[in-house]
TORMIZA-99312 format. One record per residue (C-alpha): chain; x, y, z; residue in one letter. Coordinates in pm, 1 decimal. Layout:
<sites>
<site chain="A" east="X" north="Y" up="Z" res="a"/>
...
</sites>
This chain:
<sites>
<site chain="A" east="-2918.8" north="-3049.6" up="3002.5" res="x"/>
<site chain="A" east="-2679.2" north="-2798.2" up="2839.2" res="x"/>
<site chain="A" east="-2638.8" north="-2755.4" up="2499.9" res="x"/>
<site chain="A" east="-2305.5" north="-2608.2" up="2428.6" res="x"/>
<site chain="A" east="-2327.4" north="-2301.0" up="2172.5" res="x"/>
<site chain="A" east="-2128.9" north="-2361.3" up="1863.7" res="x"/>
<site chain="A" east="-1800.9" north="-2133.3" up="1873.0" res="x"/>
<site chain="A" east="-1780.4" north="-1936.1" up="1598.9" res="x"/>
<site chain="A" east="-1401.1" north="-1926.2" up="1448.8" res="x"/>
<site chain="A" east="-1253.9" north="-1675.7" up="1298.2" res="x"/>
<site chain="A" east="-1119.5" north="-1745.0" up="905.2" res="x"/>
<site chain="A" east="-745.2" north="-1739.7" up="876.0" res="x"/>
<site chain="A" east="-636.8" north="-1385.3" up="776.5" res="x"/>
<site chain="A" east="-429.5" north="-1543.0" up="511.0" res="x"/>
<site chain="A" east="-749.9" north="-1697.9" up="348.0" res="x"/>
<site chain="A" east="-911.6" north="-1340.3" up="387.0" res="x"/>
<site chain="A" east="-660.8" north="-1184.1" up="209.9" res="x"/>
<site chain="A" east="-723.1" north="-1435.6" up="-114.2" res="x"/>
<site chain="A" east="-1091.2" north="-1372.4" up="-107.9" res="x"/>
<site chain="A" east="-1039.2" north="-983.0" up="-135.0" res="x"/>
<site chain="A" east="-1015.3" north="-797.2" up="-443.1" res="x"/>
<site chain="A" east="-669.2" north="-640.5" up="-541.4" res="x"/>
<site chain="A" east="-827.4" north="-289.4" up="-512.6" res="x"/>
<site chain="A" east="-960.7" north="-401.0" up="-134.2" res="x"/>
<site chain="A" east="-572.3" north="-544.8" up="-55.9" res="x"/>
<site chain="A" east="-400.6" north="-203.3" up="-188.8" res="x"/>
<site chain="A" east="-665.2" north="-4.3" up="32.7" res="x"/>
<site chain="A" east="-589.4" north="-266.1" up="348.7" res="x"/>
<site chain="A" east="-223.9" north="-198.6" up="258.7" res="x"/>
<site chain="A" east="-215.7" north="189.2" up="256.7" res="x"/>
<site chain="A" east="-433.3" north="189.0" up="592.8" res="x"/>
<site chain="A" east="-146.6" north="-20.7" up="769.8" res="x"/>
<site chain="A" east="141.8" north="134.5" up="541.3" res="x"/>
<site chain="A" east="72.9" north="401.4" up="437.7" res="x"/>
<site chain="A" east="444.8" north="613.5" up="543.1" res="x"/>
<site chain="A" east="555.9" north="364.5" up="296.1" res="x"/>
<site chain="A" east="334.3" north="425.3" up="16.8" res="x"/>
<site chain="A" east="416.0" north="815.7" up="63.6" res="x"/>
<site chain="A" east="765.6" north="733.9" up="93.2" res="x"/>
<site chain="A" east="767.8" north="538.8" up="-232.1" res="x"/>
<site chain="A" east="535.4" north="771.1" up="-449.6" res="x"/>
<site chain="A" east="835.2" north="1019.1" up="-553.3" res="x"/>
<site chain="A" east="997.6" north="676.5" up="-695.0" res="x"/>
<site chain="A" east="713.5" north="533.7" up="-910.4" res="x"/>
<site chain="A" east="572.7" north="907.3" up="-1026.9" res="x"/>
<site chain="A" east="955.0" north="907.0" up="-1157.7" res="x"/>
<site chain="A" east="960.7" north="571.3" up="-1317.5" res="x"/>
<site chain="A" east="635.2" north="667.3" up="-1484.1" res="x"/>
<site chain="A" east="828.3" north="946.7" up="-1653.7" res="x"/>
<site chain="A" east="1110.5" north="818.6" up="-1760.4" res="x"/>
<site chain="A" east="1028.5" north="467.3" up="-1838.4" res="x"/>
<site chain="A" east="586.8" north="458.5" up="-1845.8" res="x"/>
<site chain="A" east="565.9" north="730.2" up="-2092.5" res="x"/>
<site chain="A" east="895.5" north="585.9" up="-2373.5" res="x"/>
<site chain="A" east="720.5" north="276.2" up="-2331.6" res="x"/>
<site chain="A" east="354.1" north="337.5" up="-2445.6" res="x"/>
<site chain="A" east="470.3" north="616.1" up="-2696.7" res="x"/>
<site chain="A" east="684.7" north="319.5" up="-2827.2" res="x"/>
<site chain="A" east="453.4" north="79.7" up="-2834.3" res="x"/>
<site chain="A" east="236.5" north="286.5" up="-2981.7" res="x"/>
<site chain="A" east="499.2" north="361.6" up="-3270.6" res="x"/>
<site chain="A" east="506.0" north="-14.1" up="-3340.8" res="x"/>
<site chain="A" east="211.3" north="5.5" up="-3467.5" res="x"/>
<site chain="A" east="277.6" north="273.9" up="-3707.6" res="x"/>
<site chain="A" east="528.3" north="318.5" up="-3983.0" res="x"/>
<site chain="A" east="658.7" north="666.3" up="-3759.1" res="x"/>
<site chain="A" east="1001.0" north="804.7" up="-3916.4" res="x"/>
<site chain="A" east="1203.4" north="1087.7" up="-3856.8" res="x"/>
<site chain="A" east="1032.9" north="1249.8" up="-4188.6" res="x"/>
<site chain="A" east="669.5" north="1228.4" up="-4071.1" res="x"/>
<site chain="A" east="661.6" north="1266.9" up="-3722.5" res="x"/>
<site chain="A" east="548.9" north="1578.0" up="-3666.8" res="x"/>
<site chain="A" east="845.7" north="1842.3" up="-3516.6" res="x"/>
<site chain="A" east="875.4" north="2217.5" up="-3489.3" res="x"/>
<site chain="A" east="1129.0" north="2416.6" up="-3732.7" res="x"/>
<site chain="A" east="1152.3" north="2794.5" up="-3653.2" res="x"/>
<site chain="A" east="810.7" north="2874.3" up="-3554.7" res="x"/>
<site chain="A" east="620.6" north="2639.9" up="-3785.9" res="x"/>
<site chain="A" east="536.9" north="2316.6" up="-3641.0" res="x"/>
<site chain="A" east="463.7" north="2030.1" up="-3897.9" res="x"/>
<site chain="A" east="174.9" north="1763.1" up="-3772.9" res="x"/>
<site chain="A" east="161.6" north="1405.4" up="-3740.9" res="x"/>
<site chain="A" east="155.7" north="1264.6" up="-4096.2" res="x"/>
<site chain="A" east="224.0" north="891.9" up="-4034.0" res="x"/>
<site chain="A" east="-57.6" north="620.7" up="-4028.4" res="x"/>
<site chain="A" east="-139.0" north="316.6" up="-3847.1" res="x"/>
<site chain="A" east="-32.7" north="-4.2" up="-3984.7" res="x"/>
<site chain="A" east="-105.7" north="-260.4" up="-3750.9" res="x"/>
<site chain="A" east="115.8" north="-582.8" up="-3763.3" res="x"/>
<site chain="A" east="277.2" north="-480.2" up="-4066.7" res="x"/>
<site chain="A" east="583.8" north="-382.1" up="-3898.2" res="x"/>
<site chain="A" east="630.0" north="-668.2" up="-3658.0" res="x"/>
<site chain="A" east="536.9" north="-917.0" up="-3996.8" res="x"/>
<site chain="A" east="777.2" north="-750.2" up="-4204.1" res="x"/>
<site chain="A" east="1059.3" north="-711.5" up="-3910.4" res="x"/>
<site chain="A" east="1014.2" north="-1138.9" up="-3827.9" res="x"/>
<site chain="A" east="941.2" north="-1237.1" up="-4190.5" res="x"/>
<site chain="A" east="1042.2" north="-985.7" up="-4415.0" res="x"/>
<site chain="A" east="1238.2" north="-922.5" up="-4700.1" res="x"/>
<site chain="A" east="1599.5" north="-722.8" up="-4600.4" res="x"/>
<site chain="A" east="1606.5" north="-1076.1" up="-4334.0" res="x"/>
<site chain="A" east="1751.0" north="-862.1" up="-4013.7" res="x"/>
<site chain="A" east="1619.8" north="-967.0" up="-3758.0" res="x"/>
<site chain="A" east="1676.5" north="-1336.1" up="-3722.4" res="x"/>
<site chain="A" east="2051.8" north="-1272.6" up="-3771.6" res="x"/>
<site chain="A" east="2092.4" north="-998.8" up="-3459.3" res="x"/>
<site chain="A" east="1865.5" north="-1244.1" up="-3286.6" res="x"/>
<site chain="A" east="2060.4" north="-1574.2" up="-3292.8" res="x"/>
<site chain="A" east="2392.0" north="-1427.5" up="-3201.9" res="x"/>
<site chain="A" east="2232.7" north="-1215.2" up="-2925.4" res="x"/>
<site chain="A" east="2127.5" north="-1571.3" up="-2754.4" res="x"/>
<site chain="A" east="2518.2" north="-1690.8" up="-2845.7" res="x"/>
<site chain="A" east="2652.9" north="-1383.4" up="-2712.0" res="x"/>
<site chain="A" east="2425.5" north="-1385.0" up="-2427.9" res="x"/>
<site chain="A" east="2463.0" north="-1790.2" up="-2350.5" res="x"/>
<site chain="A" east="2869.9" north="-1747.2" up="-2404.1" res="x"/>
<site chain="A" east="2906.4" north="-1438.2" up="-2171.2" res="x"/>
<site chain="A" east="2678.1" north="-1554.9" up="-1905.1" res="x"/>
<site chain="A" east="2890.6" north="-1891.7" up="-1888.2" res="x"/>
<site chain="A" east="3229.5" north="-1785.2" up="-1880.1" res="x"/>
<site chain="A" east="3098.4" north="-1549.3" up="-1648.5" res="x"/>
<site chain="A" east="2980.9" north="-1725.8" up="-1353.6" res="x"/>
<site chain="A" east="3213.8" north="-2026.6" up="-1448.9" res="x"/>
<site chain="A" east="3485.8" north="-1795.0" up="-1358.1" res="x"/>
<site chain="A" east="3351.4" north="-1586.0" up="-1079.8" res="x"/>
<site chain="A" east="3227.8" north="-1905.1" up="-927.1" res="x"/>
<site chain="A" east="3572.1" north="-2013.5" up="-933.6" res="x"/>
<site chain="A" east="3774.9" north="-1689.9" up="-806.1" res="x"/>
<site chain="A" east="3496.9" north="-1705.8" up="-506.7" res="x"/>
<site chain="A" east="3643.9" north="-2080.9" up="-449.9" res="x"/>
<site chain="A" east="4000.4" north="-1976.4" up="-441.9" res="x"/>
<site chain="A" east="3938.4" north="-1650.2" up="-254.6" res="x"/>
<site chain="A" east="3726.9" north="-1838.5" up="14.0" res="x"/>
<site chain="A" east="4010.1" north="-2035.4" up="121.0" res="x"/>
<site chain="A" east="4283.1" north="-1921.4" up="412.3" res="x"/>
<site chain="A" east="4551.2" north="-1815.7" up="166.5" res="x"/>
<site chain="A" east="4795.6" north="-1567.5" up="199.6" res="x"/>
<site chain="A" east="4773.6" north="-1208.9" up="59.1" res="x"/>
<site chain="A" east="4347.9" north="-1294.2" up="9.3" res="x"/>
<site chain="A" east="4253.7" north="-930.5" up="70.0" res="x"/>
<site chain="A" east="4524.0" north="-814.7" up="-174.9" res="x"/>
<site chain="A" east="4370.9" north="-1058.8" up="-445.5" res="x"/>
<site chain="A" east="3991.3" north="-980.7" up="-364.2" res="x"/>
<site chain="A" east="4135.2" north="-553.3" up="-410.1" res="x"/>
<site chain="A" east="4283.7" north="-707.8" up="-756.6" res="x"/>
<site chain="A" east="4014.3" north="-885.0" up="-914.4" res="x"/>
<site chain="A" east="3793.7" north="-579.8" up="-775.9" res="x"/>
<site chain="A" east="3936.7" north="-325.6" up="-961.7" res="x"/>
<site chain="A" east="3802.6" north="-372.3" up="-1296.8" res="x"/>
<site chain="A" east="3430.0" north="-353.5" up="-1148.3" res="x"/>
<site chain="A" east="3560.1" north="-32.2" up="-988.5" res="x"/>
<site chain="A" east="3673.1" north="125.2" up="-1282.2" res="x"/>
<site chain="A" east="3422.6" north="300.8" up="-1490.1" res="x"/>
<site chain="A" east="3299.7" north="73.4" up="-1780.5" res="x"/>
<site chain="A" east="3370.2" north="306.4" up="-2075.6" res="x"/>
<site chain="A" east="3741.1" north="391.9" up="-1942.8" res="x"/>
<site chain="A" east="3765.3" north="6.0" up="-1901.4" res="x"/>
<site chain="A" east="3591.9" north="-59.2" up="-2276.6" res="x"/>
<site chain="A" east="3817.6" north="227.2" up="-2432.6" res="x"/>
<site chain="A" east="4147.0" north="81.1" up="-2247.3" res="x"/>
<site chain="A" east="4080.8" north="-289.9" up="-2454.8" res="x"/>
<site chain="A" east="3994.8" north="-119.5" up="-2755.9" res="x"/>
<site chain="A" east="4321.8" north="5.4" up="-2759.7" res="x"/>
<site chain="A" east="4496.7" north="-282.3" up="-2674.3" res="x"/>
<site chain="A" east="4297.7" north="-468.7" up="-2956.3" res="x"/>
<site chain="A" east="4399.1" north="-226.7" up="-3246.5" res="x"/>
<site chain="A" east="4595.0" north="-339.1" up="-3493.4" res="x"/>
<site chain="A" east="4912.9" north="-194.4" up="-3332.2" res="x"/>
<site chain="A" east="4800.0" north="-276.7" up="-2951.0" res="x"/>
<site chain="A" east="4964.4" north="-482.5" up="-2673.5" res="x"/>
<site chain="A" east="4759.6" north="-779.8" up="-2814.2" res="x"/>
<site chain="A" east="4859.4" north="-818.5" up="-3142.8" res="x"/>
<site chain="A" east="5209.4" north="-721.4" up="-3077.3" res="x"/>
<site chain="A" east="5230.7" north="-1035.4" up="-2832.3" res="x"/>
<site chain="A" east="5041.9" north="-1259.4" up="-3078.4" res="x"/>
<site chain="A" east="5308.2" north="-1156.4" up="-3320.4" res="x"/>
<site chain="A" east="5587.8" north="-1220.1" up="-3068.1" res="x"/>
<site chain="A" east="5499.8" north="-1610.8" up="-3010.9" res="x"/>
<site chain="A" east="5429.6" north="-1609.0" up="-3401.2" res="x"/>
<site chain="A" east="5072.6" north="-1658.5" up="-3402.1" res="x"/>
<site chain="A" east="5080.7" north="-1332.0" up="-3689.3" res="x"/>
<site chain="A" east="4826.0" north="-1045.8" up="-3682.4" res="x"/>
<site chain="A" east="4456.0" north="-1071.4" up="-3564.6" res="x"/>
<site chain="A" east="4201.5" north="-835.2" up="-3664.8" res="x"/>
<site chain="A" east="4058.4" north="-818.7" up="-3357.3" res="x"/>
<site chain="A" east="3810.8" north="-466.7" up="-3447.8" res="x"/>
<site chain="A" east="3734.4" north="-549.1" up="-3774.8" res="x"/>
<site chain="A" east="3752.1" north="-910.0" up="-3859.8" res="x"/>
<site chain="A" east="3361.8" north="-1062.3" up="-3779.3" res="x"/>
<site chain="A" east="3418.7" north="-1367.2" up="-3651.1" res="x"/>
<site chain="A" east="3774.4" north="-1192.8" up="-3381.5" res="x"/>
<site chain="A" east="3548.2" north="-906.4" up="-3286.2" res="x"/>
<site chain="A" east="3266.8" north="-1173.8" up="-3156.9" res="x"/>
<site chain="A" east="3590.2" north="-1317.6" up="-3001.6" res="x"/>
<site chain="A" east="3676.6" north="-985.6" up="-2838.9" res="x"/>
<site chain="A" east="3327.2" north="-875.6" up="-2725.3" res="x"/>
<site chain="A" east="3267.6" north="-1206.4" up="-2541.6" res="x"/>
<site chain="A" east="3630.2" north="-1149.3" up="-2353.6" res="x"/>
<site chain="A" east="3550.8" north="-792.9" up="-2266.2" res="x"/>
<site chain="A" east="3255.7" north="-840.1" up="-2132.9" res="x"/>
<site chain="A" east="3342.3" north="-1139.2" up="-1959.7" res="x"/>
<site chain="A" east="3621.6" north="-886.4" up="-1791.4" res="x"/>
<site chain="A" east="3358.9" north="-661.0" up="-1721.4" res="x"/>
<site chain="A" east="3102.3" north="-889.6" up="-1502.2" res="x"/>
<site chain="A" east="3414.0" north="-1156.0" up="-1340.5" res="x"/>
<site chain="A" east="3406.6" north="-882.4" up="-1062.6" res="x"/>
<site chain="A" east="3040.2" north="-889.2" up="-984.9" res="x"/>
<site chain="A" east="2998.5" north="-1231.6" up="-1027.6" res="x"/>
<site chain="A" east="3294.4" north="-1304.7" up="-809.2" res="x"/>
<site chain="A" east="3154.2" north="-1101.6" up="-492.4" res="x"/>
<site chain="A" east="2821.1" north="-1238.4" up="-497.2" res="x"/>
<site chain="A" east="2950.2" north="-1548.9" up="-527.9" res="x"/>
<site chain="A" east="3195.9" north="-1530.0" up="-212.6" res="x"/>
<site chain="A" east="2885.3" north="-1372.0" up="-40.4" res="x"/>
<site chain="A" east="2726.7" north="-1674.2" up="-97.3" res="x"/>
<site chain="A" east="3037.0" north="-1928.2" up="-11.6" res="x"/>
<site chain="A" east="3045.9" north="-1763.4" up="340.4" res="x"/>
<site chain="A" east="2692.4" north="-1786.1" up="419.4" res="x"/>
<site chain="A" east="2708.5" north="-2185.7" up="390.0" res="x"/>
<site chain="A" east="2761.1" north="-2286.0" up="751.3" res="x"/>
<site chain="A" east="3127.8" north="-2446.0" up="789.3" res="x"/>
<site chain="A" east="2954.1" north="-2739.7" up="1017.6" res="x"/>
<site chain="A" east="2853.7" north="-2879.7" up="688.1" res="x"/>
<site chain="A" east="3198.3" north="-2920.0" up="517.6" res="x"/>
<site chain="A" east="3290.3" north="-3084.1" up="858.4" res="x"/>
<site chain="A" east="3033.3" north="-3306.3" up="859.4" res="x"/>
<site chain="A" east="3111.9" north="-3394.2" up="509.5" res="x"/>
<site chain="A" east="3496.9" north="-3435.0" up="590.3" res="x"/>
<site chain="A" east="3375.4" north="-3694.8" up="867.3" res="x"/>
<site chain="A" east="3173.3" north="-3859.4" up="597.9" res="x"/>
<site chain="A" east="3474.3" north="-3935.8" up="419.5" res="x"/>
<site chain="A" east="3376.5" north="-3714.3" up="149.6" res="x"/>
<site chain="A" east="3634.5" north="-3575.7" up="-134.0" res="x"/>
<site chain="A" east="3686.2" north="-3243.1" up="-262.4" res="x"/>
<site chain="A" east="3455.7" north="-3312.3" up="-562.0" res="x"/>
<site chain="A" east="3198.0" north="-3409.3" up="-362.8" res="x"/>
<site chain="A" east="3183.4" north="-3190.5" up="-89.7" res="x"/>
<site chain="A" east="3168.2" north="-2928.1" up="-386.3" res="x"/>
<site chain="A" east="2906.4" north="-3071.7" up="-553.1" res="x"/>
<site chain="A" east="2698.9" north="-3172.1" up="-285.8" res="x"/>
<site chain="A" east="2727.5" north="-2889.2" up="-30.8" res="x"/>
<site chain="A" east="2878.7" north="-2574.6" up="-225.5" res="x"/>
<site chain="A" east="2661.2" north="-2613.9" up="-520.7" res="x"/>
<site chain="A" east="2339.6" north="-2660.8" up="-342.1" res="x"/>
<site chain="A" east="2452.5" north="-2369.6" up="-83.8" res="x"/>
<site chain="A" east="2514.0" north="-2128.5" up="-340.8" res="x"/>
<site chain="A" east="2190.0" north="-2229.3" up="-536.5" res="x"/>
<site chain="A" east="1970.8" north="-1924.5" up="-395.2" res="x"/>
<site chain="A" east="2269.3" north="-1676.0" up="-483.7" res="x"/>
<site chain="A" east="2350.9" north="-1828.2" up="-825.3" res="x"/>
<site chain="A" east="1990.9" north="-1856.6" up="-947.3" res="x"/>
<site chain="A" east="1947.4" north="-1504.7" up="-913.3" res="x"/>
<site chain="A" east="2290.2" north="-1375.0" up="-1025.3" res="x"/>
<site chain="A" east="2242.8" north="-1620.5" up="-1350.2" res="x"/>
<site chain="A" east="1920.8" north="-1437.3" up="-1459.0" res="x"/>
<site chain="A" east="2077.5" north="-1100.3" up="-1402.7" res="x"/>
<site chain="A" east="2350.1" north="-1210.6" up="-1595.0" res="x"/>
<site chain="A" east="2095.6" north="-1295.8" up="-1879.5" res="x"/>
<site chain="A" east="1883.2" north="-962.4" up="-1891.7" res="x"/>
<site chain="A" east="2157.5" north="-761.8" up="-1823.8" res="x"/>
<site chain="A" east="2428.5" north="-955.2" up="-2124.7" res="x"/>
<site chain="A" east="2131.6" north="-967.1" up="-2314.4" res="x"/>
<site chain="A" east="2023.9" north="-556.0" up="-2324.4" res="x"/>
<site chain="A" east="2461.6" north="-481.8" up="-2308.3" res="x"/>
<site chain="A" east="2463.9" north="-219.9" up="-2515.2" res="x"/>
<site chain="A" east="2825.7" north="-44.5" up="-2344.6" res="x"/>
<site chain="A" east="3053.2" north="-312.3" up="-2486.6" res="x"/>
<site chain="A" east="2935.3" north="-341.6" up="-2799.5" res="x"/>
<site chain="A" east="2876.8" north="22.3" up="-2914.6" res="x"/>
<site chain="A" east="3167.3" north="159.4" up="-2715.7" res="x"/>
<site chain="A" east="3408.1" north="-165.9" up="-2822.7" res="x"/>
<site chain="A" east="3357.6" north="-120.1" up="-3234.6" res="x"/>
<site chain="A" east="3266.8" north="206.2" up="-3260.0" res="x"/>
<site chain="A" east="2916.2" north="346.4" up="-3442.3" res="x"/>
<site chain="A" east="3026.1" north="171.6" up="-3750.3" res="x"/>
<site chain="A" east="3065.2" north="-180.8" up="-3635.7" res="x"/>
<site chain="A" east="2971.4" north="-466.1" up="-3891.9" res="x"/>
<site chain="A" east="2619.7" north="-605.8" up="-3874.3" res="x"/>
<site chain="A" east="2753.9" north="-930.9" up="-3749.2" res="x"/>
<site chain="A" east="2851.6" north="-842.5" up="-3406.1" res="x"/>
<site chain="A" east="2509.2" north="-601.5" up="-3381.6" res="x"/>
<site chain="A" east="2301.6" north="-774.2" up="-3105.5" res="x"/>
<site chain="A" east="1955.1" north="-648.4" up="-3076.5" res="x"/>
<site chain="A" east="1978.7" north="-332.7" up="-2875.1" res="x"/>
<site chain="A" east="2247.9" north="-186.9" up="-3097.8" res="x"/>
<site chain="A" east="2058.9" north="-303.4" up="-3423.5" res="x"/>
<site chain="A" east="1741.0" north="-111.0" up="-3269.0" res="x"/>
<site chain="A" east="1980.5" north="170.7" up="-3181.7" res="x"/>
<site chain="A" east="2105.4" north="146.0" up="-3525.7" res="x"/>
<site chain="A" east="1756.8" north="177.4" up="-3681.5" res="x"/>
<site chain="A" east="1692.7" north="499.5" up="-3475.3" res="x"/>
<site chain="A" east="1984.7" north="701.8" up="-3526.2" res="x"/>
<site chain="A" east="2200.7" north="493.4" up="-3755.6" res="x"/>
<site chain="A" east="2019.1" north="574.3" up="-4050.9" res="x"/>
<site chain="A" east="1863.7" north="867.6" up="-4263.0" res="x"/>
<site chain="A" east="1553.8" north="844.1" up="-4250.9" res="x"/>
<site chain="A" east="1527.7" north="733.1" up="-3836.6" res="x"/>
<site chain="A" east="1309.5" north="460.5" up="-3861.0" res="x"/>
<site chain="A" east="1106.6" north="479.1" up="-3533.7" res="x"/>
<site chain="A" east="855.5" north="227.1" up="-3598.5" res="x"/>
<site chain="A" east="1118.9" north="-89.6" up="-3667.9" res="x"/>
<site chain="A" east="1328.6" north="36.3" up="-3397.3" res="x"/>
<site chain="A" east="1072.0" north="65.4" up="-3151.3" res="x"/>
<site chain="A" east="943.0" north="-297.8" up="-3273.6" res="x"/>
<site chain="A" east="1284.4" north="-481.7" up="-3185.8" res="x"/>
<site chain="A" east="1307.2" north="-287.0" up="-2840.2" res="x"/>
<site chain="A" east="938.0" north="-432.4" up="-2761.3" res="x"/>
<site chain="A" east="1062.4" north="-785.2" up="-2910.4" res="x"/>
<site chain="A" east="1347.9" north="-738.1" up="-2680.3" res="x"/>
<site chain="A" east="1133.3" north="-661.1" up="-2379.2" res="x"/>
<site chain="A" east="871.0" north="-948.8" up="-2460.9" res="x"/>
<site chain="A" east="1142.5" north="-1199.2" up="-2508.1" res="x"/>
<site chain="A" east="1292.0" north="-1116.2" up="-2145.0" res="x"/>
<site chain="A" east="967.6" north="-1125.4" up="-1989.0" res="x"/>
<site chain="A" east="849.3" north="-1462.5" up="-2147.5" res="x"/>
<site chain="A" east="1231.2" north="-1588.8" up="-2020.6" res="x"/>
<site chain="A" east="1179.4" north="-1460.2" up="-1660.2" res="x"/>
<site chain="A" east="875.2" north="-1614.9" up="-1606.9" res="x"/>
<site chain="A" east="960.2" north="-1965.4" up="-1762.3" res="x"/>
<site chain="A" east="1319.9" north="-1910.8" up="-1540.9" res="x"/>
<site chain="A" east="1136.3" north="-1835.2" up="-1213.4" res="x"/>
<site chain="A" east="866.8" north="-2134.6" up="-1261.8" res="x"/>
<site chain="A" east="1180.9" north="-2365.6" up="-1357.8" res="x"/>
<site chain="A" east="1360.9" north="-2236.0" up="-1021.1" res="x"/>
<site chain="A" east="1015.3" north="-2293.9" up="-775.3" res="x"/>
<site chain="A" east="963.7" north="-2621.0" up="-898.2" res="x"/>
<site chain="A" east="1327.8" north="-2733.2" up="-870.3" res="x"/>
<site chain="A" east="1327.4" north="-2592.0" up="-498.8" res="x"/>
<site chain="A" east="1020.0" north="-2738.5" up="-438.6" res="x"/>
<site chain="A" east="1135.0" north="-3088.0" up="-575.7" res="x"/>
<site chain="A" east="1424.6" north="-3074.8" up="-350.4" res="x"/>
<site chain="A" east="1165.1" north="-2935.5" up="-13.1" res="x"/>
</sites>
């Protein structure tokens, strides 16, 4: 009689992979990659520079009540030490609960701002990519059009609106033609959230729009016919094959939108000037403010609202791309 010998199978290489440790995977990886590790190490020893090294000094300064008067700094040839001490969580406490009551202000109308801008933004671009996707005449004359203020450099583009939002610019002369009087669009708080939202909704249209298109012409046309022999309308054939088509694009473009509107510092700083009221301050600036705004620079506050900044993104990104895998799985 013959016994057949049991046949030893292999583990998937997949479930191989899980069982190793992450310093075992990065070792597998350079063996099989390794032209790309060398090819990427000029990149990361530069982002270890120039972001790493801010980023642990200021976290590090968080935790200290560092200004510009007791960090130590070289005058002539004397150099004055380090006199500032550690203070834990005092700084974070008294930035989120304490007494001047800063923080909560900048941080609400950064989420406004941020929620606003993002909106109007791919509202719009979403619906320049609808009109421009259609056979219409002149459509590569429009696209160069509604390119050209993505092409022109942001602070020529910021300085050009300031301008026309002075108190004797195009804009107020027109709302003073139709009789709607003068608006103080630079100074006033409540017009120069107005104007901030517009600008940078005039800044990112462009962007939005492209990616957007990209995305229109990617959705195969069989399914609009399909839909058309369906007997389905306009609204629906949006709904139900544009929206879903475009979801991979617009997902991604939405949370750029976010961290990038949320960090804008250009429009903003550039818009009102270094003097700008506290009310239209989002975060960034108010940090920026705190640094070199103010005698003395306060490094520890200021590097405390950049790392609230950061944390806050991070906490968003993650709780955005677990919302976006379960929504694409629910629809698998």
């Amino acid at each position: 009689m013959t016994v057949a010998a049991p046949v030893e199978t292999a583990p998937p290489r997949r479930a191989e992979e899980r069982r190793a440790g992450p310093l075992k995977r990065i070792r597998r990886s350079y063996d099989q990659f390794w032209y790309a590790w060398a090819m990427c190490a000029p990149v990361v020893v530069i982002l270890a520079l120039l972001v790493g090294y801010p980023l642990v000094l200021g976290v590090m300064y968080t935790f200290t009540d560092a200004t510009s008067l007791n960090v130590g700094h070289t005058i002539g040839v004397n150099h004055i030490p380090d006199t500032f001490s550690w203070v834990g969580l005092k700084t974070y406490l008294d930035i989120l609960s304490g007494p001047d009551n800063q923080f909560w202000p900048h941080f609400w109308w950064t989420i406004i701002w941020t929620v606003s801008c993002v909106t109007v933004t791919v509202s719009l671009g979403l619906g320049l990519a609808v009109l421009l996707n259609r056979q219409v005449r002149g459509r590569a004359f429009y696209r160069l059009l509604l390119v050209l203020p993505w092409a022109v450099p942001t602070f020529v583009t910021i300085f050009s609106w300031r301008l026309m939002l002075a108190d004797d610019g195009v804009l107020n002369s027109l709302t003073g033609a139709i009789g709607l009087g003068h608006i103080s669009w630079l100074s006033d708080p409540f017009w120069q959230k107005i104007a901030a939202i517009a600008v940078n909704t005039w800044v990112g249209v462009p962007f939005m729009m492209l990616s957007m298109l990209g995305g229109l012409q990617a959705i195969p046309a069989e399914l609009y016919e399909a839909a058309e022999m369906d007997g389905a309308s306009a609204w629906q054939r949006f709904r139900h094959v544009t929206l879903p088509g475009l979801r991979p694009v617009s997902s991604t473009l939405v949370l750029l939108g976010i961290i990038w509107t949320f960090n804008q510092f250009n429009v903003i700083f550039l818009l009102f000037g270094a003097n700008n009221s506290d009310s239209v301050q989002i975060l960034v600036t108010y940090s920026y403010k705190l640094f070199f705004g103010q005698t003395p620079m306060d490094y520890a506050r200021a590097a405390t609202v950049g790392v609230l900044c950061l944390s806050i993104l991070v906490v968003f990104t993650e709780f955005y791309r677990r919302w976006i895998r379960r929504m694409q799985g629910a629809q698998a």
